[in-house]
C-alpha positions in Angstrom: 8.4 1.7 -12.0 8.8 4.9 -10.3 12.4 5.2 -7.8 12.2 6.4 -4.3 14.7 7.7 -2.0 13.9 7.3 1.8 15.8 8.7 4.6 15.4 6.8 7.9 15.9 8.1 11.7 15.9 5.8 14.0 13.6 6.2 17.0 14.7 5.6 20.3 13.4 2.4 20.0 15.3 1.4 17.3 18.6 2.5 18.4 17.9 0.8 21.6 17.6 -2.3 19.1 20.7 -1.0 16.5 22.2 -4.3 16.3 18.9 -5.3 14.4 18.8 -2.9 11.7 20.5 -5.1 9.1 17.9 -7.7 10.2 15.3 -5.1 10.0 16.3 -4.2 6.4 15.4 -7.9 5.7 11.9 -7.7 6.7 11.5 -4.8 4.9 12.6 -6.1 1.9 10.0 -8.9 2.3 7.2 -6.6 3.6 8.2 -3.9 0.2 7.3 -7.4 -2.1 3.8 -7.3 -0.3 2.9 -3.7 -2.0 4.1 -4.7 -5.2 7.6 -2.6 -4.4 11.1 -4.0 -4.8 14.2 -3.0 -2.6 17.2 -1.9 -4.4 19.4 -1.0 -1.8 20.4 -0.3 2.1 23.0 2.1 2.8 23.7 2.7 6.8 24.7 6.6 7.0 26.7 9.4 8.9 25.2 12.6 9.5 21.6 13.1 9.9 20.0 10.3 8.6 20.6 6.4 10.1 19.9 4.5 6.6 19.3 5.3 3.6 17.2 2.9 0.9 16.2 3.0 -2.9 12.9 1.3 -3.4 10.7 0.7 -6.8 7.7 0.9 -6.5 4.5 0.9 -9.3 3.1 4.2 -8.1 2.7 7.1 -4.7 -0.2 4.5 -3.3 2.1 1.8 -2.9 5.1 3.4 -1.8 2.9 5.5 0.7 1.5 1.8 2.1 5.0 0.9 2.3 5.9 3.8 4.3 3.5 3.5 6.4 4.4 0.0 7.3 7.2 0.8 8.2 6.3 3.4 10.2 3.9 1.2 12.3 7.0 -1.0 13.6 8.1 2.0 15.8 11.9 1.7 14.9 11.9 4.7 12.4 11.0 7.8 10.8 11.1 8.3 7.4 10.8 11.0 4.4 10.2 9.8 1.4 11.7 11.4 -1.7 10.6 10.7 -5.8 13.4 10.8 -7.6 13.7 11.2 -11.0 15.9 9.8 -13.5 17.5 11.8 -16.1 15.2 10.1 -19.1 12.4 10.9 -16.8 13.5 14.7 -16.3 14.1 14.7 -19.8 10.0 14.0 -19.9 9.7 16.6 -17.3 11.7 19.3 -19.3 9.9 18.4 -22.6 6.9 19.3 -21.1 7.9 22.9 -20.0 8.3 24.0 -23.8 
């Protein structure tokens, strides 16, 4: 399984519905299992970005569907990062030689 890192703005929308974001969070869990991805974690942030979450998912294609999902409910906007972990840069590095 391959991690991802997604920062979340809330839309207007959803900061007109704030006190439903943990809610929210919930669905998305559910909704992640539909594409085959698993939530890790929620973290509601300072700064520039409302939420941050950690997903697994089996590949880009499902992550992507996820995303878009998510998307389509109108409460956020999202960049999706890959992130690697240090066995997997490891790979990465071992490659380079």
């Amino acid at each position: 399984m391959a991690t991802y890192i997604v920062l979340t703005s809330f839309t207007d929308q959803g900061v007109r519905n704030a006190k439903d974001t943990t809610k929210r969070s919930d669905a998305v869990k559910e909704l992640a299992k539909k594409f085959g991805v698993t939530a890790k974690e929620f973290f509601w942030t300072l700064g520039s970005y409302d939420v941050v979450a950690i997903f697994d998912a089996p590949d880009d294609a499902s992550m992507t569907a996820l995303g878009l999902a998510i998307g389509a409910g109108g409460n956020v906007r999202t960049q999706t990062l890959r992130a690697f972990s240090r066995e997997e840069m490891n790979g990465v590095l071992a490659k380079l030689a």
